[in-house]
OpenMM code with the backbone's topology and positions (N, CA, C; nanometers):
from openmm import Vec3, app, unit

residues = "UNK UNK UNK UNK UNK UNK UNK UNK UNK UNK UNK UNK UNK UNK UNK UNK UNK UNK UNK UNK UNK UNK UNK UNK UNK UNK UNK UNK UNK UNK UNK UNK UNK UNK UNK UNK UNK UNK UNK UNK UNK UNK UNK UNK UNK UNK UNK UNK UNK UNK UNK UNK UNK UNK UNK UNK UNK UNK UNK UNK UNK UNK UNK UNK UNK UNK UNK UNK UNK UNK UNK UNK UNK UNK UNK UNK UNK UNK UNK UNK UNK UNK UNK UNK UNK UNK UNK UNK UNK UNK UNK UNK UNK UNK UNK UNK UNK UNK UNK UNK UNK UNK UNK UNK UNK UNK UNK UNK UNK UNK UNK UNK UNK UNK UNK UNK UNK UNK UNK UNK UNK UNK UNK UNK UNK UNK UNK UNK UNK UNK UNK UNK UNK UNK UNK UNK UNK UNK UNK UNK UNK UNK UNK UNK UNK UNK UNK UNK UNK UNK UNK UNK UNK UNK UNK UNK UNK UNK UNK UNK".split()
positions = [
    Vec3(8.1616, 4.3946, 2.5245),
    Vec3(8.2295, 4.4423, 2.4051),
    Vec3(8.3688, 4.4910, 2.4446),
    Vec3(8.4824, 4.4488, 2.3676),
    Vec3(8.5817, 4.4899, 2.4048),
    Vec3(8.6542, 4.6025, 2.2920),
    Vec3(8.6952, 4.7353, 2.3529),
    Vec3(8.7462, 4.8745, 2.3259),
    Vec3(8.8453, 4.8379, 2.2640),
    Vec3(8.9316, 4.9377, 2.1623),
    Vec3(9.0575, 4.8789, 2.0965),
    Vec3(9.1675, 4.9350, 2.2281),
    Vec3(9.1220, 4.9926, 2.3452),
    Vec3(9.2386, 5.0224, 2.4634),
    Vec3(9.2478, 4.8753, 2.5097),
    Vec3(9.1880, 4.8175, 2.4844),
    Vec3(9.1910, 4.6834, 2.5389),
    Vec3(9.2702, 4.5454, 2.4849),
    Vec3(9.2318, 4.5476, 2.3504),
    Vec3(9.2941, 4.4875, 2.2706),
    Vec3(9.4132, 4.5009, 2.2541),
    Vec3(9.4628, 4.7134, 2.2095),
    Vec3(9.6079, 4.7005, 2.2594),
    Vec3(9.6446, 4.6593, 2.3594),
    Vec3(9.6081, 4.6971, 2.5052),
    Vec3(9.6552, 4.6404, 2.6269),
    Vec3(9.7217, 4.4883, 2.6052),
    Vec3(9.6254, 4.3746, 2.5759),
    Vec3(9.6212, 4.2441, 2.5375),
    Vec3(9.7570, 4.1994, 2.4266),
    Vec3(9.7945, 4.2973, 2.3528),
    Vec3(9.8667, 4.2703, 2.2267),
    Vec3(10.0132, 4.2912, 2.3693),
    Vec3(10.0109, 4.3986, 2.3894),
    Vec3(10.1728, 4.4663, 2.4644),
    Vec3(10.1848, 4.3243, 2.5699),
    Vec3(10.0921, 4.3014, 2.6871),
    Vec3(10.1137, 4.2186, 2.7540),
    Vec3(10.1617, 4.0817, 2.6991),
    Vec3(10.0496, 4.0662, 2.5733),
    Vec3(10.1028, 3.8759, 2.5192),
    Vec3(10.2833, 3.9212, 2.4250),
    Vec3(10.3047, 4.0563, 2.3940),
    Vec3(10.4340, 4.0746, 2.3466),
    Vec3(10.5705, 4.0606, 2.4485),
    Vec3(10.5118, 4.0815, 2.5537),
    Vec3(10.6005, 4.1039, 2.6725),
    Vec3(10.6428, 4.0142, 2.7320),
    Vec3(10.4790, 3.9046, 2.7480),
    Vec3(10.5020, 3.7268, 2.7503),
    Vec3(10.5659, 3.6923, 2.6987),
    Vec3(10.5523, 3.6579, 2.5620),
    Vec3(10.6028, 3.5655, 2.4575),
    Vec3(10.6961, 3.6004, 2.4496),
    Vec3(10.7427, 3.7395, 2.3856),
    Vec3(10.7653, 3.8137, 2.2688),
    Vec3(10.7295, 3.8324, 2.1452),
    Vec3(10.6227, 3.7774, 2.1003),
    Vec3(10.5843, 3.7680, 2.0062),
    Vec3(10.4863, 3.8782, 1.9892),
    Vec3(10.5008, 3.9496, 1.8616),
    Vec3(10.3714, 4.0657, 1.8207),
    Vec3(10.2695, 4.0267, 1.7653),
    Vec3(10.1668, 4.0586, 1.7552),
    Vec3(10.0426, 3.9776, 1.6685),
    Vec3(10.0722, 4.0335, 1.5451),
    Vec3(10.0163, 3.9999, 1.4102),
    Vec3(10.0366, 4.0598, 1.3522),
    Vec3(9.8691, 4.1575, 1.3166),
    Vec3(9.9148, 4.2933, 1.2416),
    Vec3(9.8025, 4.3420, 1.1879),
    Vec3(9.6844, 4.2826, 1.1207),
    Vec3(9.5537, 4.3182, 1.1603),
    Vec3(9.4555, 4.1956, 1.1222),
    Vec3(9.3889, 4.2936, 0.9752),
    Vec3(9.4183, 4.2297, 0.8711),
    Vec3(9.3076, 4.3448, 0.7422),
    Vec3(9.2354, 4.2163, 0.6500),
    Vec3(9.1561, 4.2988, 0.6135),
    Vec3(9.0816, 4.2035, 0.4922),
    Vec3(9.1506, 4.1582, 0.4074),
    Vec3(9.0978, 4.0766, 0.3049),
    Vec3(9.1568, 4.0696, 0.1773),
    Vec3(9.1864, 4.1750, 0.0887),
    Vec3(9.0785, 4.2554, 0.0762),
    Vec3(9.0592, 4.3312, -0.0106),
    Vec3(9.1459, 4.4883, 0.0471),
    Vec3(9.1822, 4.4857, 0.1128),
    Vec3(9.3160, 4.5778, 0.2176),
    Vec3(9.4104, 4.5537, 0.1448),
    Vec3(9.4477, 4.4213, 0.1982),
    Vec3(9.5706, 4.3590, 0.1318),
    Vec3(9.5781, 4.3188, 0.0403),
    Vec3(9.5169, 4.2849, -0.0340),
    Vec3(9.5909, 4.3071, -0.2285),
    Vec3(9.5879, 4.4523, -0.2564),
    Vec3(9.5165, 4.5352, -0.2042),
    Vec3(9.5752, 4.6815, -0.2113),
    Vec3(9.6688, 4.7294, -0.2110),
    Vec3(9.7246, 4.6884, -0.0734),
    Vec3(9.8620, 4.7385, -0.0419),
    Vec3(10.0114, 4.6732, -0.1131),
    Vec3(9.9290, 4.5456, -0.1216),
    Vec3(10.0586, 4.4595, -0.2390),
    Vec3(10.0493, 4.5099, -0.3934),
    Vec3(9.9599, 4.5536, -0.4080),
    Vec3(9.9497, 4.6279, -0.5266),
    Vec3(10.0061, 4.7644, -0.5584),
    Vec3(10.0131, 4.8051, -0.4235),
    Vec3(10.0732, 4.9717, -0.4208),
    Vec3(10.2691, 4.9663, -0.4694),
    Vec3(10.3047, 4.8139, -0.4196),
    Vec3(10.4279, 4.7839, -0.4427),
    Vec3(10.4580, 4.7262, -0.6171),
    Vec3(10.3744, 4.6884, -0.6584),
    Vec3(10.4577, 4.6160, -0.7875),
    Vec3(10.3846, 4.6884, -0.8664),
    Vec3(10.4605, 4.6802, -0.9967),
    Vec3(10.4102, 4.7807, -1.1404),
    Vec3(10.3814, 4.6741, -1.2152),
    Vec3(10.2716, 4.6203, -1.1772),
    Vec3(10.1410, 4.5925, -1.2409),
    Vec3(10.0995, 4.5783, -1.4358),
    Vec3(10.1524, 4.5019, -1.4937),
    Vec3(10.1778, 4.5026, -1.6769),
    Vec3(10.0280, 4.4533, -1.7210),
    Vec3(10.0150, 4.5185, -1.8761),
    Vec3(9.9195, 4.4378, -1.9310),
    Vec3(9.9109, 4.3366, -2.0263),
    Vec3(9.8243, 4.3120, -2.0489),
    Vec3(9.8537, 4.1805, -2.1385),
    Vec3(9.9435, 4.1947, -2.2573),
    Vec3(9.9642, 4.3040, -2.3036),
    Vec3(10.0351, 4.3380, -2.4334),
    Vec3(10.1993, 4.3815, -2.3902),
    Vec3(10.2004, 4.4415, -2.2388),
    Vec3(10.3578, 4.4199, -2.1866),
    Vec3(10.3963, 4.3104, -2.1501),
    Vec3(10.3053, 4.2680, -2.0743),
    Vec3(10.3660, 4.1018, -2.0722),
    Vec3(10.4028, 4.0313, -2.2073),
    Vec3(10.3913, 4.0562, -2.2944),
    Vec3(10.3926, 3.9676, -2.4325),
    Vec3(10.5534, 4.0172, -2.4724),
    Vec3(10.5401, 4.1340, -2.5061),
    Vec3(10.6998, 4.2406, -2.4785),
    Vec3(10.7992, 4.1749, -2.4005),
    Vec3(10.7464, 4.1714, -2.2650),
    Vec3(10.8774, 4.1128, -2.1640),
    Vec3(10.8790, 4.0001, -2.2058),
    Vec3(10.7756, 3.9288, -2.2548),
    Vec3(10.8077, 3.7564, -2.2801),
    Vec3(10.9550, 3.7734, -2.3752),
    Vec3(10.9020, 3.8084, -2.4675),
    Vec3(11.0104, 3.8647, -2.5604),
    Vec3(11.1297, 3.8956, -2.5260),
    Vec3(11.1059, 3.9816, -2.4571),
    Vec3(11.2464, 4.0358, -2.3835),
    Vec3(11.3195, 3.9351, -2.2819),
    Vec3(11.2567, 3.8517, -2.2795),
    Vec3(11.3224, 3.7043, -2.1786),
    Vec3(11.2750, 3.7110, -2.0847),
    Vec3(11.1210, 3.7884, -2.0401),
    Vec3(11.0194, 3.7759, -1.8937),
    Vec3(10.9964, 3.6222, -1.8820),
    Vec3(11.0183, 3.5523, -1.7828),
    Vec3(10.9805, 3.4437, -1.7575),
    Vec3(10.7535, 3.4388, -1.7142),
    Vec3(10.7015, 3.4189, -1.8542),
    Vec3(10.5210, 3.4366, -1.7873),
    Vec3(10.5341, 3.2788, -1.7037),
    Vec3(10.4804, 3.3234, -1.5652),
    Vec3(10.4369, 3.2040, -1.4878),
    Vec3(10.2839, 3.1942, -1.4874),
    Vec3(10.2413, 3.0450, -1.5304),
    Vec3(10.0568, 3.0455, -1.5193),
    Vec3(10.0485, 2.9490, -1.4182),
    Vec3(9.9838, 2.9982, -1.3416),
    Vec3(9.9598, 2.9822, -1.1564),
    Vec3(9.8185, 2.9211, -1.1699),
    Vec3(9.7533, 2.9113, -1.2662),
    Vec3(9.6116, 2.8503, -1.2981),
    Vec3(9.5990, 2.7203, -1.2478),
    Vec3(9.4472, 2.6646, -1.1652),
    Vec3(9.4492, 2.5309, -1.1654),
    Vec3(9.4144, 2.4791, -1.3047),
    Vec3(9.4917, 2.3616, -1.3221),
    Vec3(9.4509, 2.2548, -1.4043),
    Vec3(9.3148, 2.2194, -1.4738),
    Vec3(9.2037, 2.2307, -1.4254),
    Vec3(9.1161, 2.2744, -1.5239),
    Vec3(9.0532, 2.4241, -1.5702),
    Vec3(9.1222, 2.4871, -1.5673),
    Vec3(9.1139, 2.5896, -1.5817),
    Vec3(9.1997, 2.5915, -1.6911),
    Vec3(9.3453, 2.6010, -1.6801),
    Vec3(9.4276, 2.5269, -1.8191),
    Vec3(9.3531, 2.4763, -1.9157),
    Vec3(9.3033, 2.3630, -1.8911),
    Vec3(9.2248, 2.2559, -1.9592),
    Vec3(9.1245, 2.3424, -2.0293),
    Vec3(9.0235, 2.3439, -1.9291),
    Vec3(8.9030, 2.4786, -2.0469),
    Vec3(8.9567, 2.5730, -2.1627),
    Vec3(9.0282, 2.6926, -2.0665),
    Vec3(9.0681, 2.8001, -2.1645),
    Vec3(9.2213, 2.7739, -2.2556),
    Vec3(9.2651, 2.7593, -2.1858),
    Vec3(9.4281, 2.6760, -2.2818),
    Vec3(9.5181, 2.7764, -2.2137),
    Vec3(9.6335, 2.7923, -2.2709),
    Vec3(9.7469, 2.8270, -2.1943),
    Vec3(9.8567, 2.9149, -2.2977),
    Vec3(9.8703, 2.9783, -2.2514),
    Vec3(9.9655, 3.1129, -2.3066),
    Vec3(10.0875, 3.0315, -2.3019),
    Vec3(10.1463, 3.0270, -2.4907),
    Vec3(10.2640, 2.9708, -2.5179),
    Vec3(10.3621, 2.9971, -2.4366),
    Vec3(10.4306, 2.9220, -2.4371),
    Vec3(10.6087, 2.9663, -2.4034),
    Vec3(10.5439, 2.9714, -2.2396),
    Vec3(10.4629, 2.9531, -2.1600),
    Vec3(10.4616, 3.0462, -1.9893),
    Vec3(10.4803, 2.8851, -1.9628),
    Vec3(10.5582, 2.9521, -1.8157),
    Vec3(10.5666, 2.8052, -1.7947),
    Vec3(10.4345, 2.7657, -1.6470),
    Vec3(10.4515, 2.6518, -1.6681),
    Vec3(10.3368, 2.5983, -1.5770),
    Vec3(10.3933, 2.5324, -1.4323),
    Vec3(10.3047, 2.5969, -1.2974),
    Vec3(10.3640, 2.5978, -1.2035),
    Vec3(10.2089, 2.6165, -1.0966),
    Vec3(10.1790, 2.5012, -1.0417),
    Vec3(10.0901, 2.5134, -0.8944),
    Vec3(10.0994, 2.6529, -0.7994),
    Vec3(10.0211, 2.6926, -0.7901),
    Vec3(10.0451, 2.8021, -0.7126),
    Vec3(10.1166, 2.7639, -0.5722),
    Vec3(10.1064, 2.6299, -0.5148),
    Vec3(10.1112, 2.5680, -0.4250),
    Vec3(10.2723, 2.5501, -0.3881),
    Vec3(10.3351, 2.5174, -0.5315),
    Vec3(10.4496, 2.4992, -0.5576),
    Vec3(10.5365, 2.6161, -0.5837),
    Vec3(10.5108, 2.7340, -0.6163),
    Vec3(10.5629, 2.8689, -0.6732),
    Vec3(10.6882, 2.9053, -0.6113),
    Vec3(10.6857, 2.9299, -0.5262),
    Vec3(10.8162, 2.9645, -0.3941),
    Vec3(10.9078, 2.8446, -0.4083),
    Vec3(10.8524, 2.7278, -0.3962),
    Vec3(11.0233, 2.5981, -0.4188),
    Vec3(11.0097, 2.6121, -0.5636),
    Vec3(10.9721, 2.6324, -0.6609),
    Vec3(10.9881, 2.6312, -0.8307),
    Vec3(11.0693, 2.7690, -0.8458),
    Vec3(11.0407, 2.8628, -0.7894),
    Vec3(11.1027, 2.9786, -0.8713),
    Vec3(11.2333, 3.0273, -0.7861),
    Vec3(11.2572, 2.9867, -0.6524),
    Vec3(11.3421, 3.0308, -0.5551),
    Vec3(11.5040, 2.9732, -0.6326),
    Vec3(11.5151, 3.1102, -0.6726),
    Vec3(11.6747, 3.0172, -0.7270),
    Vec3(11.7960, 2.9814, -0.6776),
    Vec3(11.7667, 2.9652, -0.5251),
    Vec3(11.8496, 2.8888, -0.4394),
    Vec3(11.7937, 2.8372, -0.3859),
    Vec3(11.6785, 2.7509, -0.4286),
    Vec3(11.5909, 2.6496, -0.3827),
    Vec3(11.6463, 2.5402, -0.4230),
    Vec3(11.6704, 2.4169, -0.3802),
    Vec3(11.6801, 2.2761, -0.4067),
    Vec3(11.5798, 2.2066, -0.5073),
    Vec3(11.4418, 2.2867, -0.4685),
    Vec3(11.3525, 2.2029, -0.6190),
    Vec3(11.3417, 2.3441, -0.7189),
    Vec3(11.4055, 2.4166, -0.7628),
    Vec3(11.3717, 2.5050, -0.8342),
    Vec3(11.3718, 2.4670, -0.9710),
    Vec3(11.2907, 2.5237, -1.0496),
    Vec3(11.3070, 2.5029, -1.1831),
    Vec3(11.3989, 2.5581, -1.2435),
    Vec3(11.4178, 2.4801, -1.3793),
    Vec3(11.5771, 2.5277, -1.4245),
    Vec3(11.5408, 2.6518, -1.4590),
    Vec3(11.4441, 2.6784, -1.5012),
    Vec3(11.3896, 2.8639, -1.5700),
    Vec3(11.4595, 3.0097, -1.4633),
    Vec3(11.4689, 2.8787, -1.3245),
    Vec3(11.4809, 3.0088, -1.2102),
    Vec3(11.5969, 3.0680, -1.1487),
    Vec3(11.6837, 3.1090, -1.2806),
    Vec3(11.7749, 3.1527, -1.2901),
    Vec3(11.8649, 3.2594, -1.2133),
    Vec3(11.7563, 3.3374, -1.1988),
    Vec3(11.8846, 3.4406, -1.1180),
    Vec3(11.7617, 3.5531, -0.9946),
    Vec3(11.7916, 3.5869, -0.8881),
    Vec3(11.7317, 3.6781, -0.8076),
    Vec3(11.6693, 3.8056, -0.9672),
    Vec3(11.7423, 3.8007, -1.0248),
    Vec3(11.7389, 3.9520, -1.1551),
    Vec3(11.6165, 3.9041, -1.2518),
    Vec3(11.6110, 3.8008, -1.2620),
    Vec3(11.4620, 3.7364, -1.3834),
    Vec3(11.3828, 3.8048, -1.3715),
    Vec3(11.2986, 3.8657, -1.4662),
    Vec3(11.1790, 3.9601, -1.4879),
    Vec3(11.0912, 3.7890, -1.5106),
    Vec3(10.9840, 3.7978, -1.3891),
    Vec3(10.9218, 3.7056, -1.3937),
    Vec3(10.7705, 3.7918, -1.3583),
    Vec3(10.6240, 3.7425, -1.4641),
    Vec3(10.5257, 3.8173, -1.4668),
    Vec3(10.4385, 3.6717, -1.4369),
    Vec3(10.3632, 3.6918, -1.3568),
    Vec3(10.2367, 3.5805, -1.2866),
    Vec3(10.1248, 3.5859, -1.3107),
    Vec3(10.0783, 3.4817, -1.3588),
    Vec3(9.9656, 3.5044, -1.4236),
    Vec3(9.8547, 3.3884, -1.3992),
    Vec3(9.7098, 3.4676, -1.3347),
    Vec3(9.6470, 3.4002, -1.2452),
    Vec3(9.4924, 3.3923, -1.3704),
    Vec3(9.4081, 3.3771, -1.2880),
    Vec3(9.2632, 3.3811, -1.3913),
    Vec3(9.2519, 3.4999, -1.4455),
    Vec3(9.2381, 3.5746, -1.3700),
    Vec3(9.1840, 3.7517, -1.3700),
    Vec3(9.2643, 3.7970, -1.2786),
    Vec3(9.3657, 3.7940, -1.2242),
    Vec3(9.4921, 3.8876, -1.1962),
    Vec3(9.4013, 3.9490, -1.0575),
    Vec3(9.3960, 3.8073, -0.9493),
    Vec3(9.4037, 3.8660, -0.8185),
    Vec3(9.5054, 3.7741, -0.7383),
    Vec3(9.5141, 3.6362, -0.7571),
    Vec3(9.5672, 3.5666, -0.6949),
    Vec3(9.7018, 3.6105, -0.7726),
    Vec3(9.7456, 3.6017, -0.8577),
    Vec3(9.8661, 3.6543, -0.9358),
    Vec3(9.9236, 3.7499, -0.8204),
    Vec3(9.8662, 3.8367, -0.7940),
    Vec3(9.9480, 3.9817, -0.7252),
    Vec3(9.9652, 3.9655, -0.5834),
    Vec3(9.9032, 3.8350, -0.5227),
    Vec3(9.9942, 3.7442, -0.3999),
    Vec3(10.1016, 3.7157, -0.4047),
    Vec3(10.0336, 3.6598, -0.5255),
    Vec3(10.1820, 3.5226, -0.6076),
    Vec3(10.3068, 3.6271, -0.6033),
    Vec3(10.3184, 3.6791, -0.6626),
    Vec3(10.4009, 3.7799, -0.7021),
    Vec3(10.4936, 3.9027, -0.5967),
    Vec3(10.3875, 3.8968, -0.4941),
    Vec3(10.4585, 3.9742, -0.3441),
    Vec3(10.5191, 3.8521, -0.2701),
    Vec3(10.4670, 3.7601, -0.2824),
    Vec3(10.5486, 3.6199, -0.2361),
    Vec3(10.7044, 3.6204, -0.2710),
    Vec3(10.6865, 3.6129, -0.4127),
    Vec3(10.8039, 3.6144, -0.5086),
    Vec3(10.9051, 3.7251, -0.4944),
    Vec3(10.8598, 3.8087, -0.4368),
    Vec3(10.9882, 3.9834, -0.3907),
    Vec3(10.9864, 3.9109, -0.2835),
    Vec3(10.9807, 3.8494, -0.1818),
    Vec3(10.9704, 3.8842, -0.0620),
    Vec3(11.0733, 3.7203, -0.0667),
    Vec3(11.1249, 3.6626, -0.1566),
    Vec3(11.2004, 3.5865, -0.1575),
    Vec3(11.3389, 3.6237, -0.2307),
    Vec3(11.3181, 3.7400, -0.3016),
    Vec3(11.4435, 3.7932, -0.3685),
    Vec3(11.4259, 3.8250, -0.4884),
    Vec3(11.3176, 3.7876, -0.5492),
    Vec3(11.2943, 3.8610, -0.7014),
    Vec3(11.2548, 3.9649, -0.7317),
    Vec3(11.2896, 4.0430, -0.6907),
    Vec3(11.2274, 4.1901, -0.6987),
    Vec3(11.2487, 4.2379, -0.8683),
    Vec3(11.1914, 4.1759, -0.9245),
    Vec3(11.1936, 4.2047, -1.0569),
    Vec3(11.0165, 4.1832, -1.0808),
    Vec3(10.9532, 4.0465, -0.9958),
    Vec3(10.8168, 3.9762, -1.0034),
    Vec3(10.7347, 4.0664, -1.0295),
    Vec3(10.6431, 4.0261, -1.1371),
    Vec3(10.4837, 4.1489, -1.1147),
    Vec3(10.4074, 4.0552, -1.1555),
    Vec3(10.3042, 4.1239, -1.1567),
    Vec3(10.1752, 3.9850, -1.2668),
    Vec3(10.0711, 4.0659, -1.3384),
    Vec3(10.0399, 3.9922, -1.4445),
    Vec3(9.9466, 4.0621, -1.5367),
    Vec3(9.7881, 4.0767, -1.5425),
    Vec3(9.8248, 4.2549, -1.5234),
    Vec3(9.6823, 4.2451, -1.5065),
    Vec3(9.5041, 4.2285, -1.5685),
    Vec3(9.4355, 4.1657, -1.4689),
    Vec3(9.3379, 4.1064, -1.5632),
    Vec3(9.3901, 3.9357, -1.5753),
    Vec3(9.5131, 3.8916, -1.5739),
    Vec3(9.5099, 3.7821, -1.5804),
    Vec3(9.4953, 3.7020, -1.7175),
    Vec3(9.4955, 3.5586, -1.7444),
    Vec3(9.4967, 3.5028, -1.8077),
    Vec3(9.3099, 3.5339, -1.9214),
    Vec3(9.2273, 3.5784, -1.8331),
    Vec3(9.1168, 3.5918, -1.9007),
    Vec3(9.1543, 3.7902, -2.0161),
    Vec3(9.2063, 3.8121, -1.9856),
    Vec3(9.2744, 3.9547, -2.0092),
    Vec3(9.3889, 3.9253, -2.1669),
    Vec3(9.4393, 3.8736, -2.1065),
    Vec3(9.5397, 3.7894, -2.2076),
    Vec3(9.4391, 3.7306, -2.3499),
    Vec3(9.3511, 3.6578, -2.2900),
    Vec3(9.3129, 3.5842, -2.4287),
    Vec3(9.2083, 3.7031, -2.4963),
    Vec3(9.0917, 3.8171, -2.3917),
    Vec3(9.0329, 3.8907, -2.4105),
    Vec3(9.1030, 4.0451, -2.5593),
    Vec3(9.2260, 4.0404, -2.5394),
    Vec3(9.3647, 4.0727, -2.6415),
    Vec3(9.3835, 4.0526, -2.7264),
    Vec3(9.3452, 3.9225, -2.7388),
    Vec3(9.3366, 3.8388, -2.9008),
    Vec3(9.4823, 3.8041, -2.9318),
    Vec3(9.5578, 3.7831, -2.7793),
    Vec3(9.7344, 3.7357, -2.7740),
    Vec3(9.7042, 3.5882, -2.8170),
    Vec3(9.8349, 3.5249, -2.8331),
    Vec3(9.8427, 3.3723, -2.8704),
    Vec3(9.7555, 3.2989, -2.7124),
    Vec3(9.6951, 3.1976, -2.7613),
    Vec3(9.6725, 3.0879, -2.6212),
    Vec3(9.6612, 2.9300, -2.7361),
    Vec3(9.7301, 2.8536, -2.6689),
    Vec3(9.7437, 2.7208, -2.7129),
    Vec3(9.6454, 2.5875, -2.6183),
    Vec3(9.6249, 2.4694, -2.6740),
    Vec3(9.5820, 2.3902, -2.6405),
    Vec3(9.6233, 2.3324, -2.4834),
    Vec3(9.5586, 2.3261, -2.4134),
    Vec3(9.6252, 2.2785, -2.2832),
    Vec3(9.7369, 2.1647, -2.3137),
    Vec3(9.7278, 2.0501, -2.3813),
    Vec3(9.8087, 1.9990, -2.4502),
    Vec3(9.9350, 2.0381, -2.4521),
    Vec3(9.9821, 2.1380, -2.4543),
    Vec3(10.0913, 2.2206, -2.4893),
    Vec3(10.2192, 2.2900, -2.3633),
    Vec3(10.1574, 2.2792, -2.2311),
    Vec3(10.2301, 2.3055, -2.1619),
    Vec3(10.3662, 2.2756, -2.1474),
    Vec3(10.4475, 2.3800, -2.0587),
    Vec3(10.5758, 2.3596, -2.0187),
    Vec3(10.5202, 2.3730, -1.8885),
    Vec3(10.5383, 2.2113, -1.8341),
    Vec3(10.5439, 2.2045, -1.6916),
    Vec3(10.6855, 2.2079, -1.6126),
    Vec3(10.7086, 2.3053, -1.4877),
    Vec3(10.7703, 2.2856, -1.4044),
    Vec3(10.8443, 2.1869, -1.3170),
    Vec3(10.8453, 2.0970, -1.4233),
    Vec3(10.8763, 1.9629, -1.2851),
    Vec3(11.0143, 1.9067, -1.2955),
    Vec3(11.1274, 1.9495, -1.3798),
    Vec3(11.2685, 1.9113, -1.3374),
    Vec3(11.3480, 2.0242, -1.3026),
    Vec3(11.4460, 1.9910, -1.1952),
    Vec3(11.4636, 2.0774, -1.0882),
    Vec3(11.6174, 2.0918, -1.1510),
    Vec3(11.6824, 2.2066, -1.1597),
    Vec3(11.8055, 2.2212, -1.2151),
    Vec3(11.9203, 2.1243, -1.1382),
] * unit.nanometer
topology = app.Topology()
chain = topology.addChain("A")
for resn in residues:
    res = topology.addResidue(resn, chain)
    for name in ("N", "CA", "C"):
        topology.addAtom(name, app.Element.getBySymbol(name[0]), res)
């Protein structure tokens, strides 16, 4: 069994090698904590407000998931996969929506866990405006807010 005197030992030496630090090892459930401690977190009825107010809602949902429950008007539609080259607005594939480092942009996942990744992703590229709503898209419709036919999307796919 190896002691954590050991492990540090192991970390300083392979830092000293390389230079490289390991990074801190936490759960999941650590870390959406701590990314959570950073962003102010809206609900389905502020998100609707900021929409209003010119919040860009991003739905980070897979595709059948869209499909089943439907999709919150006006948000635009974006792969989670894709999020960082779509919204980076000095990205080469960015969407035209992704206007300025300043955009109040709110992310919006099933139930508002993957969202609050999405969304520390998104500061950590320059939007420090990003949050996501919590509860998520199941939260949203649970509200009795607008949701439209999957049919209906604004997909992400021409690049300014």
């Amino acid at each position: 069994m190896t002691d954590q005197r050991t492990v540090t030992e192991q970390a300083v030496t392979e830092q000293a090698v390389t230079g490289r630090v390991e990074a801190e090892r936490v759960g999941i459930d650590e870390l959406l904590e701590r990314v959570r401690e950073d962003l102010d977190r809206i609900g389905p009825r502020e998100a609707a407000e900021a929409a209003s107010d010119g919040a860009l809602l991003v739905d980070i949902r897979y595709a059948a998931l869209r499909e089943r429950d439907g999709l919150i008007p006006g948000a635009l539609v974006v792969e989670r996969n894709e999020l960082e080259w779509r919204l980076d607005p000095q990205g080469s594939h960015r969407a035209r929506e992704a206007t300025s480092h300043d955009l109040r942009v709110v992310v919006i996942c099933n139930e508002g866990y993957a969202s609050s990744l999405a969304a520390m992703s998104l500061r950590q590229l320059g939007l420090h405006r990003a949050t996501d709503l919590v509860g998520g898209f199941q939260a949203w419709k649970a509200e009795g807010l607008p949701v439209a036919a999957a049919g209906d999307s604004v997909e992400a796919g021409n690049t300014a």
